[in-house]
C-alpha positions in Angstrom: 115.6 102.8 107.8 115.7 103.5 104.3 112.4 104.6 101.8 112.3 102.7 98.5 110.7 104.4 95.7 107.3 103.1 96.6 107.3 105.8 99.1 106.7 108.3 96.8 103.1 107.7 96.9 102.7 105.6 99.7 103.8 108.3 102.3 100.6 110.6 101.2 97.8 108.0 102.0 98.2 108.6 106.1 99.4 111.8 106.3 97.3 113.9 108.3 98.1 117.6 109.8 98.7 117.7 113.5 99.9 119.7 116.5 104.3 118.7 117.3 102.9 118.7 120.7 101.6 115.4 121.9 99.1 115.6 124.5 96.4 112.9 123.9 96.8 109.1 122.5 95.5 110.7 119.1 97.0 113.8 119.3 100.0 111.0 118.8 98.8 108.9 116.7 98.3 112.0 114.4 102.0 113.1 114.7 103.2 109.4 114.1 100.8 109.8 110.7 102.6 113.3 109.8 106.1 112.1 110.4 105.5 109.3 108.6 104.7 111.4 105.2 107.8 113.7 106.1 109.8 110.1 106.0 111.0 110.2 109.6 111.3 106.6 110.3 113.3 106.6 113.2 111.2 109.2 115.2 108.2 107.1 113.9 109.5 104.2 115.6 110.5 105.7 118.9 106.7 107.2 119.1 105.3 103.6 118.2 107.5 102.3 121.3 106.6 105.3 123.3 102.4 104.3 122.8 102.8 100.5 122.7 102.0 100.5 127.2 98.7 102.4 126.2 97.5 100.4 123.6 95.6 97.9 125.5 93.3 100.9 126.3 93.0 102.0 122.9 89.7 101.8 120.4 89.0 100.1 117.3 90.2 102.5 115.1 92.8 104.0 117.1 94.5 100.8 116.9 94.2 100.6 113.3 95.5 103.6 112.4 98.2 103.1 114.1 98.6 99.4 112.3 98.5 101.2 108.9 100.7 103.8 110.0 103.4 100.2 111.1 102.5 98.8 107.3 103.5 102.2 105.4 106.8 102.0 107.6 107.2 98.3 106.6 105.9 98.7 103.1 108.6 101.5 102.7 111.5 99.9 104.3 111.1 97.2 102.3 109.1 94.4 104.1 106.3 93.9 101.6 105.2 90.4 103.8 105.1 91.7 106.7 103.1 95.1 105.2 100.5 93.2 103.7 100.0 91.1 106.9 99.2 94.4 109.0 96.7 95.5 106.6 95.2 92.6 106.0 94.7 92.6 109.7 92.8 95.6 109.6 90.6 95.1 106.3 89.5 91.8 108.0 87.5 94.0 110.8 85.9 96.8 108.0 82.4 96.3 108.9 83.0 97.7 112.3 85.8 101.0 110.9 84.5 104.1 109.6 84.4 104.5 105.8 87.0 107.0 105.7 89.1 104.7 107.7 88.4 101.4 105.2 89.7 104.0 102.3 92.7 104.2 103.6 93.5 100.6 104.2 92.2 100.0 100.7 94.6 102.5 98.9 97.4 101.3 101.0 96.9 97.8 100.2 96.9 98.6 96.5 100.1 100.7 96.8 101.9 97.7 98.5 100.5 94.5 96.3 101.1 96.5 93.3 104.2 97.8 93.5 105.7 94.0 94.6 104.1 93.2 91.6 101.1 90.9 93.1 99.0 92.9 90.7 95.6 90.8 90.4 95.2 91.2 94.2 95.9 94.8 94.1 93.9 96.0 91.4 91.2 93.8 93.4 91.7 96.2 95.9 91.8 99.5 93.8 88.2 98.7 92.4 86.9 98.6 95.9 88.6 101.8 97.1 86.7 103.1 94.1 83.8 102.5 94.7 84.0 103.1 98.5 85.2 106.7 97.6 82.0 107.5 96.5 80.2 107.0 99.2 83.0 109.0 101.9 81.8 112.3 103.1 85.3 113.9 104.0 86.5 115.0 101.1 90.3 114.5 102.0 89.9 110.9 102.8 88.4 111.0 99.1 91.0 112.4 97.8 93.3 109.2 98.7 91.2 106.9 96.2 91.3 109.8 93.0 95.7 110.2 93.7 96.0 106.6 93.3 93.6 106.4 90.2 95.6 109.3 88.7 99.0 107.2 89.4 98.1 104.1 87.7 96.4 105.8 85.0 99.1 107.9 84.3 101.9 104.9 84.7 99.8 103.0 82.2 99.7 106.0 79.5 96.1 107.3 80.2 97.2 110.8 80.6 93.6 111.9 79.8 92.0 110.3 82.7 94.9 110.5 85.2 94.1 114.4 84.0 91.2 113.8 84.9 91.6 112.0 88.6 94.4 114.9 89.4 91.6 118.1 88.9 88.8 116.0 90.8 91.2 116.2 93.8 92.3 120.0 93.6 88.9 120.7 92.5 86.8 119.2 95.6 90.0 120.6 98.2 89.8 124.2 97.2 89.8 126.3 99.6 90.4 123.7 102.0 94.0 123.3 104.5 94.7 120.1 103.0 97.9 120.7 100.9 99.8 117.1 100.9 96.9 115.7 98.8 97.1 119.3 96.7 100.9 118.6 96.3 100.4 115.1 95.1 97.6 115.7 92.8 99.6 118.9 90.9 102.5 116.1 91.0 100.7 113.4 89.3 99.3 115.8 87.1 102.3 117.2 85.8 103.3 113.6 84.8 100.3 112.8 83.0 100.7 116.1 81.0 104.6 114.9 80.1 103.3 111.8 78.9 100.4 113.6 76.9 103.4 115.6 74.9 101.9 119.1 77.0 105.6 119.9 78.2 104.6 123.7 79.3 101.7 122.6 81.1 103.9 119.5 82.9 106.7 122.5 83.5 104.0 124.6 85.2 102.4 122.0 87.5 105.8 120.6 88.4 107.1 124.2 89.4 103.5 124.8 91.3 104.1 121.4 92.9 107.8 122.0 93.7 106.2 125.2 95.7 103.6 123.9 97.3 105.2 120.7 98.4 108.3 122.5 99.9 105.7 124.7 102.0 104.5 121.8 103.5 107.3 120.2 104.0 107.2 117.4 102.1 110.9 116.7 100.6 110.0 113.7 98.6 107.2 115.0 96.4 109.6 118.5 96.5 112.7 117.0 95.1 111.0 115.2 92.8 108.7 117.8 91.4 111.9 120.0 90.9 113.5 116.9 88.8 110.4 117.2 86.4 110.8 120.5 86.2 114.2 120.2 85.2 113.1 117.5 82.9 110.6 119.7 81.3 112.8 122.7 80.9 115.4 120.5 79.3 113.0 119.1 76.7 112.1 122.8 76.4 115.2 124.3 76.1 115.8 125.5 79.2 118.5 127.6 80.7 121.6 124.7 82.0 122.0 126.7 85.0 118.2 126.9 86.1 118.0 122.8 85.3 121.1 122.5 87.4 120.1 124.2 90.3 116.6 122.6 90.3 118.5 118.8 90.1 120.8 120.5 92.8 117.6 121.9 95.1 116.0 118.0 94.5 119.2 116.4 95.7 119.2 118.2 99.1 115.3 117.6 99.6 116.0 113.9 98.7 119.1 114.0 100.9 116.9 115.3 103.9 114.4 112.9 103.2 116.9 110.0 102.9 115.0 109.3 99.8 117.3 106.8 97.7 115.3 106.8 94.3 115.4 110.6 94.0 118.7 110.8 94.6 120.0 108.5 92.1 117.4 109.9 89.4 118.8 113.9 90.2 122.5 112.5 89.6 121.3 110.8 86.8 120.0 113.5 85.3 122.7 116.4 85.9 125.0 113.0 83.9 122.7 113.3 81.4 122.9 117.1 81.1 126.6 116.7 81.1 127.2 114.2 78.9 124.8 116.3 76.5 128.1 119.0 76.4 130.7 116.5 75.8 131.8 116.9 79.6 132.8 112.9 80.2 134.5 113.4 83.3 132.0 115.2 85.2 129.2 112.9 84.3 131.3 110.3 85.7 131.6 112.2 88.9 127.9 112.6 89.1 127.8 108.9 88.3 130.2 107.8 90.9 127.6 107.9 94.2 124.8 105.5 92.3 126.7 102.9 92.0 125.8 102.3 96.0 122.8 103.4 95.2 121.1 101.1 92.3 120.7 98.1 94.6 118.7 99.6 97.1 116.4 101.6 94.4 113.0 100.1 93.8 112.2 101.7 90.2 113.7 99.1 87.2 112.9 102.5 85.3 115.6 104.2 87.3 118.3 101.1 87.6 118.2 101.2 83.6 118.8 105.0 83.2 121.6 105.0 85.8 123.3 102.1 83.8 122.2 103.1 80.5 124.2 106.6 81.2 127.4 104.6 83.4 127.7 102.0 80.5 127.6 105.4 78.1 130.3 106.5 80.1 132.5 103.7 80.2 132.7 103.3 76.5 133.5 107.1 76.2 136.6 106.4 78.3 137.2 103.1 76.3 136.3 100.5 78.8 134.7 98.7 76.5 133.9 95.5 78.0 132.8 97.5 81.2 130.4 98.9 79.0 129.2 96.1 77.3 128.1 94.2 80.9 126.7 97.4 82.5 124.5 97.7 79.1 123.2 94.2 79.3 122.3 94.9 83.4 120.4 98.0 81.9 118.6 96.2 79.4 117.5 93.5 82.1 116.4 96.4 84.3 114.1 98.0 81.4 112.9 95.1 80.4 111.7 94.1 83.9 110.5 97.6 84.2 108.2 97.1 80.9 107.3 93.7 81.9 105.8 95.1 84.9 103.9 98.3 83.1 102.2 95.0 80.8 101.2 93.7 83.7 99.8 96.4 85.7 98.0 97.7 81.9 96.2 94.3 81.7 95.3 94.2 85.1 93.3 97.3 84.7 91.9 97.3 81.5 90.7 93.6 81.4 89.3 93.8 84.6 86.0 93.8 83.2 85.4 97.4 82.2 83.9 97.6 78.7 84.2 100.8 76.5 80.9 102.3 78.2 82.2 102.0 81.5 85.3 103.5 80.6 83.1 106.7 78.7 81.1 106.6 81.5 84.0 107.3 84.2 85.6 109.8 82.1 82.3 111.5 81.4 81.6 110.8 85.6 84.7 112.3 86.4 84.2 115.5 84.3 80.1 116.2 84.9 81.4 115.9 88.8 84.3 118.5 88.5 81.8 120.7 86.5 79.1 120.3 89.2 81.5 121.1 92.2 83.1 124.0 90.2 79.0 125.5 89.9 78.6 124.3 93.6 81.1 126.8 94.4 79.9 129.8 92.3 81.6 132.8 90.9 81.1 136.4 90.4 80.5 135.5 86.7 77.5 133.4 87.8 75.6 135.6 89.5 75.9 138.3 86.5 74.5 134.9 84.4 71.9 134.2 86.9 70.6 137.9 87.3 70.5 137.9 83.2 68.7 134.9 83.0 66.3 136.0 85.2 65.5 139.5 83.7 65.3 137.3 80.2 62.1 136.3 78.4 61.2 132.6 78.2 62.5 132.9 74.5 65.9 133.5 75.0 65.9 131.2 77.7 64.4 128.8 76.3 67.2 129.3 73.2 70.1 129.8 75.5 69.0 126.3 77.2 69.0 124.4 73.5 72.3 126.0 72.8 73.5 124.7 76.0 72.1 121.4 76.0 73.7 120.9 71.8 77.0 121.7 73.0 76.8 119.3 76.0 76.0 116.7 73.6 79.0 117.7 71.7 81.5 117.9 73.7 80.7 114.1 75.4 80.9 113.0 71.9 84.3 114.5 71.4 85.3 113.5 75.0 83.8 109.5 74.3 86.2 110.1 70.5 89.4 111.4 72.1 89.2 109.1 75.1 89.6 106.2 72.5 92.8 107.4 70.9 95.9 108.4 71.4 96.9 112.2 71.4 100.4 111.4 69.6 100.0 108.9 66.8 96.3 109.0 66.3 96.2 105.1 67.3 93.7 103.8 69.4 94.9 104.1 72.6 95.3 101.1 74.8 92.4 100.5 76.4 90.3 100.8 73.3 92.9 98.7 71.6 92.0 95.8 74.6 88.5 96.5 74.2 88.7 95.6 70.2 91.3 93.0 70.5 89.0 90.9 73.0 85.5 91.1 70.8 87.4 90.0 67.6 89.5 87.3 70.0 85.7 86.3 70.9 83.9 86.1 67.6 87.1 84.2 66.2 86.6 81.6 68.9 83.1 81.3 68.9 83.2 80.5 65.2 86.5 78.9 65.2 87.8 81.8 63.1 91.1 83.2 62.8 93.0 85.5 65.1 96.4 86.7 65.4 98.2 89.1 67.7 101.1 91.3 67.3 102.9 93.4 69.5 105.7 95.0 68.4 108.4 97.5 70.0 110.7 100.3 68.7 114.1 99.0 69.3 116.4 101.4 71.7 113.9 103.8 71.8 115.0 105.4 74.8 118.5 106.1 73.2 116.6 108.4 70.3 115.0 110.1 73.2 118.3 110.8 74.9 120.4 111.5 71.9 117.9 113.2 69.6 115.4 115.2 72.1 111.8 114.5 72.5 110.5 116.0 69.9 112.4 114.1 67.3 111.2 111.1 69.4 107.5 112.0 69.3 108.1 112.5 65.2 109.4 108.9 65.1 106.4 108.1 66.9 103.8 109.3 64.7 105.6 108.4 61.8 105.6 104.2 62.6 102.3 104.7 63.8 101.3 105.8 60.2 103.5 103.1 58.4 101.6 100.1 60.6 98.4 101.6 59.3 99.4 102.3 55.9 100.7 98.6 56.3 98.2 96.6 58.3 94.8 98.7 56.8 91.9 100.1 58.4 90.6 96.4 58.8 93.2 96.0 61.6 93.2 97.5 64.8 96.4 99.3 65.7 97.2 100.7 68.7 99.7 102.4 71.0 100.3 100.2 74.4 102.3 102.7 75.9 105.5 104.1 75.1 107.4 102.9 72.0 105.0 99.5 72.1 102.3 99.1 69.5 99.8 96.1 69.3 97.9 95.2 66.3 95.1 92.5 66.2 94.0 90.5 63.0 90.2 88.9 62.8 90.1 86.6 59.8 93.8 86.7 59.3 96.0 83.4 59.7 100.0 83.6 60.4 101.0 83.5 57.3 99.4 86.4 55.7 100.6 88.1 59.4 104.1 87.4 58.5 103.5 89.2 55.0 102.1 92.3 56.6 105.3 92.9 58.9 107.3 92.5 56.1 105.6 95.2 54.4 105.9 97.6 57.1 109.6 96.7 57.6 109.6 97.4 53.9 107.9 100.9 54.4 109.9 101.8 57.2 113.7 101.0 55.1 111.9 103.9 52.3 113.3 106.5 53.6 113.8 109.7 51.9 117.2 111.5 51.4 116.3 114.4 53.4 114.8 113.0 56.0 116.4 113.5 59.2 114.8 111.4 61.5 116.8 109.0 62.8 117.5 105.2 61.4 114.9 102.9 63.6 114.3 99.0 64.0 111.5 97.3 65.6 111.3 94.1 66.7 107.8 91.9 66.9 106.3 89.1 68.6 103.4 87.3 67.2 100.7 84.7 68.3 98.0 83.2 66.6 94.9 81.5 68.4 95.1 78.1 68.9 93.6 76.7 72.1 94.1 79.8 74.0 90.4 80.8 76.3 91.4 84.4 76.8 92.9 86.7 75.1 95.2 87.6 78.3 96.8 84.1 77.3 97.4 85.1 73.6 99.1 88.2 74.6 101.3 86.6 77.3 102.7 84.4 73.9 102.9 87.1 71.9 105.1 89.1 74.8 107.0 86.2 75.5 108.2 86.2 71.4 108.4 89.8 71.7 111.1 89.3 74.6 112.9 86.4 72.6 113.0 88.9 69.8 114.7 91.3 71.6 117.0 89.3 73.5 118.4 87.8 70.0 119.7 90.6 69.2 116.7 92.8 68.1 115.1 93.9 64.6 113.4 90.5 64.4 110.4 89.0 64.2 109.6 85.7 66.6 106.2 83.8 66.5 104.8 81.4 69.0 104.7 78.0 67.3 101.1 76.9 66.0 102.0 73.6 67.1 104.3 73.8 70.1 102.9 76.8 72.3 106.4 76.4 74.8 109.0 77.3 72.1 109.5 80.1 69.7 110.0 80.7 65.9 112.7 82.5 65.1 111.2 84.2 61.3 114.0 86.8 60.8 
């Protein structure tokens, strides 16, 4: 049986540490769970036969535990149906499972609706693991709920609060043996600081990971931490030898593992590095295994690099119309893969949370790490405590006012920083949702005008690949200026994620819309003569209200246009007819 890329995180939300030898029906059932996270499927399933004659003596919760241990090998052999029905099964008898127990079903079942893209119902799911965390004693079990946060967060481009989820989880397991949970938090939190722009802090958790994970074992969260670090040391510069041997290292964890995804993104990256030197052939020959490979990988992300870089390839050896059809497939893939990011964004940041609850988690999640970090206590604590002690009530009472101002600061700078966007200086999406849906409510209420705009950097990725990063992130905070040199401080302008940029208009019709884009096309053709940034083009798609009741509606138009935009060839804007909402404009 064969892991798909949800396994990545779906093989940590069971795994528990247990004795090889099986003595007892748990002592079993605890193996079953371990093999499970070290991807043994086949051993998995000979135990499950092994138990089945003993399982009409089993309790409760033995039984569940060994029905979500069945769903994770369903959900990751790619039997989504059949997943969901097993932990269905066990959510419907909650009331009489432990907490701990109840978490576990909950994560999973998030894991499995949302990667098959039933995203509603999973997010559904991840509020109540959420708030059941909170009220589970064993920390571990805990942990489950805060590695999931920290995944979606950092998928949808909140690298602050997936921070954020990733040190609650190594904070409240210090000290403790509980290092698969350790290995995916420093994981996770490695990804959230690439998207944040902290390379050297992503290269030092993914190394720490790679470490920690391969003690374990665990191969998959191994291989892949050593592709990120060869990712990171790339962006940075790094030695080719030390990123080939990482990508090298990654494929024979993966390889152990049996862990398709990982094995087509470590070819894919030692193309990359090749194609980088001019060294066609041997990009090809790292190419050559994925093409077996694409089909069965779950990630669109991944199925568009791998024929992004085979389509490169092709045209380099002047197989043109080769190129040409594996560059439409990789366009398809991306574009599924971004259509999927909008949906799991809008799931979970108009699911009701408001900007206070959001400052309020953030400011949660930090006052808890602070309080557990105290908990703990520190050599440097006591030497504060004896001082405070042997101190008059003045410099106390001084010390305490000085303490209590800079609290008040630093939550106001936290509430600030959670509402933008660390690269452009945008708000960041989730205010940008937040704003967007008051002025989409005032406009309705008063039957004003409203108009939305989301717009994308065409070929994006390519300036990434062919220019480095940093360029990248220049290009980045450049267009985000122009849009609000273009739009003005009346608009709200904010980064979705990625290359994508929304901007919502109160009191603005279509028209004047239209205008506005083609000032910021206008602002972005001005370039200087020095200026070596690279030529971009952005295409748009725009909807104004009409009869729409949320905004969730008005963006699905606007994304639609934006899609028609880019499948006419790009560098266009398309509007959603004001008096035909089931066919686009085509405006340039």
């Amino acid at each position: 049986m064969k892991p798909t890329s949800a396994s990545l995180l779906l093989l940590i939300l069971l795994g528990l540490a247990s004795d090889p030898v099986a003595a007892t029906l748990w002592q079993r059932i605890q193996q079953l769970e371990a093999l499970g996270v070290e991807g043994a499927w086949n051993e998995v399933v000979k135990g499950l036969d092994a138990i089945e004659p003993e399982l009409d003596g089993a309790s409760l919760e033995q039984r569940a535990r060994i029905s979500l241990i069945e769903a994770r090998m369903l959900a990751v052999t790619n039997q989504p149906a059949a997943s969901i029905k097993r932990i269905l099964d066990v959510l419907q008898e909650r009331e009489q499972l432990g907490s701990a127990l109840e978490l576990r079903a909950l994560t999973l079942a998030t894991n499995v609706l949302v990667f098959n893209e039933r995203f509603e119902e999973g997010f559904d799911y991840f509020r109540e693991a959420l708030q059941l965390a909170t009220m589970v004693s064993d920390p571990e079990s805990r942990a489950v709920a805060w590695i999931v946060a920290a995944d979606f967060h950092g998928k949808i481009g909140e690298a602050a609060t997936a921070i954020e989820y990733a040190n609650r989880v190594l904070i409240e397991l210090e000290g403790l043996n509980a290092l698969r949970p350790r290995c995916a938090a420093l994981f996770l939190r490695a990804q959230a600081h690439r998207v944040a722009g902290s390379i050297e802090n992503a290269r030092d958790d993914f190394g720490a990971a790679a470490d920690l994970c391969s003690e374990i074992p665990d191969r998959i969260y191994a291989g892949s931490s050593r592709i990120g670090l060869a990712q990171s040391l790339s962006i940075l510069d790094g030695a080719p030898e030390r990123i080939e041997q990482q990508l090298h290292r990654a494929i024979e964890d993966h390889r152990q593992a049996d862990f398709v995804d990982g094995l087509l993104e470590a070819h894919v990256e030692l193309a990359r590095g090749a194609l980088n030197r001019g060294e066609v052939e041997r990009a090809a020959s790292y190419l050559a295994p994925t093409t077996d490979w694409i089909d069965r990988v779950g990630s669109h992300s991944l199925r568009a690099d791998a024929l992004f870089l085979t389509s490169d390839v092709a045209s380099l050896r002047g197989s043109s119309e080769n190129a040409y059809a594996l560059l439409r497939q990789a366009l398809q893939e991306r574009d599924r893969h971004a259509a999927n990011l909008r949906q799991m964004r809008l799931r979970l940041l108009l699911s009701g949370l408001d900007e206070r609850a959001r400052a309020a988690e953030l400011d949660l999640l930090r006052a808890r790490n602070d309080a557990i970090r105290l908990a703990r206590g520190n050599d440097r604590q006591d030497e504060v405590a004896t001082w405070w002690a042997g101190s008059g009530a003045l410099a106390a009472a001084l010390l305490l006012f000085i303490m209590v101002f800079q609290t008040g600061r630093d939550r106001q700078r936290y509430r600030e920083l959670a509402r933008l966007d660390g690269l452009t200086g945008l708000v960041n999406h989730t205010r940008f949702f937040e704003l967007a849906a008051q002025g989409f409510q005032r406009a309705r209420q008063n039957r004003g005008r409203f108009v939305l705009i989301i717009a994308d950097i065409d070929l994006f990725k390519r300036i990434n690949d062919e220019y480095g990063h940093l360029v990248g992130d220049a290009v980045l905070r450049r267009v985000g200026a122009r849009f609000i040199e273009a739009f003005g401080k009346e608009a709200v302008v904010g980064r979705l994620g990625g290359e994508e940029i929304g901007v919502a208009l109160t009191d603005c019709d279509l028209d004047t819309a239209l205008a506005r884009i083609e000032h910021l096309r206008a602002i972005l053709n001005r370039r200087r003569s020095d200026d070596a940034e690279p030529e971009i083009t952005i295409s748009f798609g725009v909807a104004e209200l009409r009869r729409e009741k949320s905004l969730d509606s008005l963006y699905a138009h606007a994304d639609h246009a934006l899609y028609d935009a880019k499948d006419a060839g790009r560098n266009r804007v398309v509007t959603v007819s004001p008096i035909d909402l089931s066919g686009p404009v085509f405006v340039t």
